[in-house]
Structure formats: structure tokens, C-alpha cells
N, C-alpha and C positions, 0 to 999 in steps of 0.2 A: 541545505535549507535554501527555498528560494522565494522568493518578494513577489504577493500578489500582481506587483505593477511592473513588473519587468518586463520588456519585451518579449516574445517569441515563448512564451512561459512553458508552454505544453513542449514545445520542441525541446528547451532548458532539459526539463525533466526528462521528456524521452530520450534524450541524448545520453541520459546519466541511465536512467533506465527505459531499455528499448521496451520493455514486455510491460512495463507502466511499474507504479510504486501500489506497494501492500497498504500503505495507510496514507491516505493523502490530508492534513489537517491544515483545515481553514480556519485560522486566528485572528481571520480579517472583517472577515462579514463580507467582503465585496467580492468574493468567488460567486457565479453561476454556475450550479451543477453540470447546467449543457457544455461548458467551457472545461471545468475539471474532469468529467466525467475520462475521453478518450487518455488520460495521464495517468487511471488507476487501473494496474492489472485486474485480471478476472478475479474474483474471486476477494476482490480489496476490499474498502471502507474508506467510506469519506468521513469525516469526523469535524462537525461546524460548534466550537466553542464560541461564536458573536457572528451577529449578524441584526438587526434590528429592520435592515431594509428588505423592501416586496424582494422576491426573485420572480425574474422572468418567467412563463409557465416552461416549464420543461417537458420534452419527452420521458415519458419510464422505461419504453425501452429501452435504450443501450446503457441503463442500471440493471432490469434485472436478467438480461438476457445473457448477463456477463454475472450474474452473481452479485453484483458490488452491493455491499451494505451503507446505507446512510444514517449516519447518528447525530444525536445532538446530547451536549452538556454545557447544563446551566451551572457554574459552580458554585453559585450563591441560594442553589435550593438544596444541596448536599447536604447532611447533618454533619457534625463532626465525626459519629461512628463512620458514615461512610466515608468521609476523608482519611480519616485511621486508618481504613479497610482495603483504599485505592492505594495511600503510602507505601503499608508494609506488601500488597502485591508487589507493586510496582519496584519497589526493594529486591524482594524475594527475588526477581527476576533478573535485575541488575545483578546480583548477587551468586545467581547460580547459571542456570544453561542461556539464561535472555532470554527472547521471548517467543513466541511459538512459530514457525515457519512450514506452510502447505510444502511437504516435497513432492514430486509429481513423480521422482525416479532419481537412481544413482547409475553412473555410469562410467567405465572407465575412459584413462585418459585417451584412449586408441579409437574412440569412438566419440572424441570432440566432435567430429561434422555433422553427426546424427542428430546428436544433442543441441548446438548452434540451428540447425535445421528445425529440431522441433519446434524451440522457443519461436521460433524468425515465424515459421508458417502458423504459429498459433495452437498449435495441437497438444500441448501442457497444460495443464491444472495447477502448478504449480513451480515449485523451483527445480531446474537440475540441479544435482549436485555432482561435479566430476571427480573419480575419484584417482588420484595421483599415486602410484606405489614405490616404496624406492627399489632399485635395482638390485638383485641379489647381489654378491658382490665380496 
């Protein structure tokens, strides 16, 4: 988790994740989309629970040319059924597989460079997954 106001903020995150993050949530209100935008991989979501202030006009391009979805939740227009509703998903998920992850490909671990390659040069949809076997033995 990292603090609107932190320095270097996009780099922060890109450092943690090179290919950007699946869900980037703004709890602050003071994110501009133009500023978050390049820290959410392809195919993300931005997710603005506050914000009361103008935002800058932004570009739409490098939202939807990359997929990224932008949402907004009020949680004081919610009814109690759908807080119910958002709980026990949100449960169910904690609880069994977590939560849904785009894979783009599995690949074994003999072909780490391909994989590191893909992600680097952008040619993924999604996540690698590498997959490690143990040795007969």
C-alpha cells in the first residue's frame, strides 16, 4: 500500500510492479487519472471511493487503449442488501481461491527469458505464471 503523497509515487509502484497493478484504489480523492493512469497494468481498474474535488481534464486515451476500467463507489448510497451482498462475495473469496487473476500464459521454468521478455516488452494480456517442477529423483 502506498500514500497518495509520497514522492516518486508511480515509480514506488512500478518498482513493486513493473507491468503496473490489477487494481489501483484511490481513497484519497487527490489522484488525477492522468497521474495514476501509466501505474495500472493493461487490462486494470481504477477504483475512486472520495474525491469531492474538479479533476484535471484528462486524456481517454491511455484508459481505453490499454483497457483499464474506471469505477466509482459511493458507500453511503449502497442499501444494506448490497453491503450483505459485497461481504459475503468478498468472504467467499478470501475464503476459497481469492480473487480472479487474467493469465496470459503458463510456462515452464526453462523458459524464464521468454516470459521476463514478454511482460518487459508489453506483449501479455495478462499474468505469467512460471511453472516450477520438482526433479524426478
Amino acid at each position: 500500500m502506498f500514500d497518495y503523497d509520497q514522492p516518486n509515487l508511480a515509480d514506488r509502484v512500478l518498482g513493486v510492479a513493473p507491468g503496473g497493478v490489477d487494481l489501483l484504489w484511490d481513497t484519497s480523492g487527490h489522484s488525477q487519472l492522468a497521474a495514476v493512469a501509466p501505474m495500472v497494468a493493461d487490462g486494470g481498474q481504477i477504483l475512486i471511493t472520495a474525491g469531492r474535488e474538479p479533476q484535471a481534464p484528462t486524456r481517454l486515451w491511455p484508459l481505453y487503449t490499454r483497457d483499464i476500467s474506471v469505477l466509482g463507489f459511493v458507500i453511503s448510497l449502497a442499501t444494506s442488501a448490497e453491503l450483505a451482498d459485497a461481504a459475503r462475495a468478498i468472504n467467499r473469496c478470501l475464503a476459497g481461491p481469492g480473487f480472479a487473476i487474467r493469465i496470459a500464459g503458463v510456462l515452464p521454468l526453462a523458459r524464464i527469458a521468454e516470459a521476463h521478455a514478454t511482460v518487459e516488452e508489453g506483449r501479455s494480456r495478462g499474468r505469467i505464471v512460471i511453472r516450477i517442477e520438482e526433479e524426478a529423483g
